[in-house]
N, C-alpha and C positions, 0 to 999 in steps of 0.2 A: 710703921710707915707703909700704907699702900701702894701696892706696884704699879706705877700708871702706864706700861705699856710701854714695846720696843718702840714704835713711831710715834707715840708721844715724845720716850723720852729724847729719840734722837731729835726733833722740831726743835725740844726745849733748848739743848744742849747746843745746836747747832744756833740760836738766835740768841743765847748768851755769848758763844764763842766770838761770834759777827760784833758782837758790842765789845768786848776786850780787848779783839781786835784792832778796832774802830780808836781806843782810849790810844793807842801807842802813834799815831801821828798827832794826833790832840796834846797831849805830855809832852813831845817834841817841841811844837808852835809854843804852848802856852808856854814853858821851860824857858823858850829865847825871849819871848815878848817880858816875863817876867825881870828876867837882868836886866833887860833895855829899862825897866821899870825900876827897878831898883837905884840904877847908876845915874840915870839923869831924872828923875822926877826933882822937883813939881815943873818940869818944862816937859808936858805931854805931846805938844809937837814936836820935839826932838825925838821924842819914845815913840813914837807913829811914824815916824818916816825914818828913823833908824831902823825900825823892827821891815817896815814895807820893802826896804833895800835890801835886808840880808837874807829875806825868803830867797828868793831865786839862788841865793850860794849854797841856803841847806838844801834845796831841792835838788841841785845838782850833787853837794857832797853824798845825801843820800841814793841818789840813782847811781853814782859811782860804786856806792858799799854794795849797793845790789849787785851789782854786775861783777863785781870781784867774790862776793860771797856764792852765785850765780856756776860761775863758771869752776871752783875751787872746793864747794862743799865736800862733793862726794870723795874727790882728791883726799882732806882733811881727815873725814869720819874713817876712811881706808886707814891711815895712816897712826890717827888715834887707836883705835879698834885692833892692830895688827891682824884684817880678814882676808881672808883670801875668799876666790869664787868655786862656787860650788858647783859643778855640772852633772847631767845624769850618772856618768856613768861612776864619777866619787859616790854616789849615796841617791840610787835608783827611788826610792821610796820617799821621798824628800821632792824628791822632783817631781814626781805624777803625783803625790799630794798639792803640793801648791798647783799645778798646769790645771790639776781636776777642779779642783777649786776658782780658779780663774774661769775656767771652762762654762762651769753652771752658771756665772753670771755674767760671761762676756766682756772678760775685763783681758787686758794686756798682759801676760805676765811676767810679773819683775825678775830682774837679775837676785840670782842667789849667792851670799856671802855666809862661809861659819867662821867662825872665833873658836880656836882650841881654848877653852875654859871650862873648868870641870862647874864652875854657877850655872846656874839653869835660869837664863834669860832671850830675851829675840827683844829686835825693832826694825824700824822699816823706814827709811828715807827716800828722800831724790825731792827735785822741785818739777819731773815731767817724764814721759813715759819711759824716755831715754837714760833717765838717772835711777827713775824709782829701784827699789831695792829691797829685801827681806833677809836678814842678818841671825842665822840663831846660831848659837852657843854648840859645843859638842856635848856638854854637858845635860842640857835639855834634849840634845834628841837620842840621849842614848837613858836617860832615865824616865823618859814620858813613854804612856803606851801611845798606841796611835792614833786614839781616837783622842786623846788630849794632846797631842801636836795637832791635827787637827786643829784644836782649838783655837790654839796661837797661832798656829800661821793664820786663820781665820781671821783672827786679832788684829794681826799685821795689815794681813791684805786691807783690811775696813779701814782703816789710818788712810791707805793708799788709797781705795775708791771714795775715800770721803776728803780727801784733800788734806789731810790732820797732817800729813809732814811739810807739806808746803804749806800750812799754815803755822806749824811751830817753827820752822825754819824760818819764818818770816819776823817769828817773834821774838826768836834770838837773834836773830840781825840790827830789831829796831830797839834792841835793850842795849847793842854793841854801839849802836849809833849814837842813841841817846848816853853811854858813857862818854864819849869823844867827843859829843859838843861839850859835856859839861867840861870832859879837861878846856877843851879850846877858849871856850867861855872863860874859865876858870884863872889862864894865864893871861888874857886880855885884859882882864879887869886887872890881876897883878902886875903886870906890866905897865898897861898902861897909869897904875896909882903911882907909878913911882916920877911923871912926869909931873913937869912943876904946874903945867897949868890944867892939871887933872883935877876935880871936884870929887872923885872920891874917895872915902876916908877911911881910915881901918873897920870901923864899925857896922859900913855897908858892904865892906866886902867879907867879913862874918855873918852877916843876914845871905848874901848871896851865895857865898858856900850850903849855908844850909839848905839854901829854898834848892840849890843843884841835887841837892844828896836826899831832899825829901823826893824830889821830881825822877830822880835813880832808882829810890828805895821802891815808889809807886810802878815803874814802870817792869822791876822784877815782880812784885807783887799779882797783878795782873798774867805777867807770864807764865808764873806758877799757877794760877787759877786756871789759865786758857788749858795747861799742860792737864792737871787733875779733871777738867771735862772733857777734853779728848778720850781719856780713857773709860772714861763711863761710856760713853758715844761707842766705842771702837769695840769693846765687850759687847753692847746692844747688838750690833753688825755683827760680831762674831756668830752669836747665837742664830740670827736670822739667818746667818749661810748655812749654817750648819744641821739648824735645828735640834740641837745639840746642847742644852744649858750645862746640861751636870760634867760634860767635858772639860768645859773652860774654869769650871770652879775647882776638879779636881786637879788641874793642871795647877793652877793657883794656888792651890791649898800645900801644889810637892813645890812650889817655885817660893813660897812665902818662906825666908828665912834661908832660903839656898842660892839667892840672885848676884850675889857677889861677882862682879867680874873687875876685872885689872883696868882701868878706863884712865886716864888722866885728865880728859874733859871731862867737867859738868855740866857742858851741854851735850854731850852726847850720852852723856850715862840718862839722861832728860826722858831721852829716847827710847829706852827701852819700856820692856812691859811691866815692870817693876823696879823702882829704884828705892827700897827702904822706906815705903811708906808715909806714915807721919809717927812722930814722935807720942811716946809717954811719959807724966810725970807732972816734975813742977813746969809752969809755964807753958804746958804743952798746946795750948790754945793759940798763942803766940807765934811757938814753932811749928806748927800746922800751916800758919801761913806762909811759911816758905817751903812748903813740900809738894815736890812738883807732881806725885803720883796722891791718887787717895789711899784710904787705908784698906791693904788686900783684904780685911776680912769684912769690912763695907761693899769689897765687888763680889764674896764668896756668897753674902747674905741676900744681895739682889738679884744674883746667879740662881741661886738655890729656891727663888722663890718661883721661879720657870718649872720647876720640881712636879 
């Protein structure tokens, strides 16, 4: 495969990302208007102006999740994560690397957090200048030389100047969302079947569970996609800060198979620079689809081709 170039690929990556995006309020709507479609058809003016009235309730319930997930993320990923913050004088070298880095390109520089964990990973959060963040492992900066920390924080930072955490943080909100209507949906329709002058019958609210859980299944599906192009994007940026390819490949190449950290979220493990890849074997085309990173040695081979 031909290398098509760091700002091609970031263009490309950034106006698929924007369309993935784009799919998670779409899945939402179409998700509600479907029930309404399921429970009352063939009386489609019922289904048009039932669906027309409960807009404005999603729209609020969702401005509501924002503002709670808004105000509480970083709170959460602290607390998942057990990090604490990192200041100069903990780990001098740590610090004027990322500030220098920030510096060359005139970006803000983010709050430093490490995780005592002997896995060699990092990721970077916040939804604004005031939250952003860059999180690495003890484990990574004491087995990386410095010229592949470097790398990753590089890594980090590009997530950060390109928006990648307030866009993934956007997109596990709207996968949270979209669970919770399907529950609400879900007890509506049960409940309300059990009234006597309810029209629907076991057998439509078996089509409506399903069409919920394909409308779920889809809406992680895309997140896992959005998550696996950020980091192609985020790599590209790396290099370009750096100017540095063979850095971030060898950092990758000691972090492939050593990334293990103690996480209890799966969305925050999302987040880092490596999460176990994609799977081998039977089915593995299948389970590929739910792999929120791509495969390290797919970033090792487009890394090296900088060479």
């Amino acid at each position: 495969m031909k290398f098509i170039g760091l700002q091609k690929q970031i263009r490309q990556n950034n106006f698929k990302s924007i369309l993935l995006l784009l799919s998670f309020p779409a899945i939402i709507l179409g998700g509600t208007y479907l029930v309404f479609f399921i429970g009352y058809q063939p009386n489609m003016e019922l289904v048009n102006r039932s669906f027309i009235e409960v807009i404005p309730f999603v729209f609020v319930g969702v401005g509501v999740w924002f503002l709670i997930a808004y105000f509480s993320h970083s709170a959460i990923i602290k607390r998942t994560t057990k990090s604490n913050p990192l200041s100069r004088k903990e780990n001098l070298k740590i610090y004027n690397m990322t500030e220098n880095l920030c510096m060359s390109v005139g970006m803000t520089m983010p709050k430093l957090y490490i995780i005592n964990s002997p896995g060699l990973n990092a990721f970077a959060s916040g939804l604004d200048k005031k939250t952003f963040s860059v999180t690495l492992t003890t484990g990574i900066i004491e087995r990386l030389n410095d010229e592949e920390l470097e790398g990753v924080i590089a890594h980090e930072l590009t997530h950060i100047r390109n928006k990648d955490v307030r866009l993934l943080i956007i997109s596990i909100i709207f996968v949270g969302i979209f669970g919770f209507l399907i529950q609400v949906m879900f007890r509506s329709m049960l409940f309300g079947g059990r009234r006597r002058d309810s029209k629907m019958d076991p057998k439509i609210m078996i089509i409506a569970i399903a069409v919920a859980a394909l409308g779920y299944l889809l809406t992680m599906l895309f997140r896992f996609a959005l998550s696996r192009k950020r980091e192609y994007l985020a790599d590209a940026g790396a290099v370009e800060l750096t100017k540095n390819s063979h850095a971030l490949a060898s950092a990758l190449r000691k972090i492939s198979g050593n990334s293990d950290v103690e996480v209890k979220s799966e969305d925050v493990k999302q987040m880092f620079i490596e999460n176990g890849g994609r799977k081998k074997g039977f089915l593995s085309s299948v389970k590929n689809l739910f792999a929120t990173h791509p495969p390290i040695e797919k970033r090792i081979e487009i890394l090296e081709r900088r060479l």
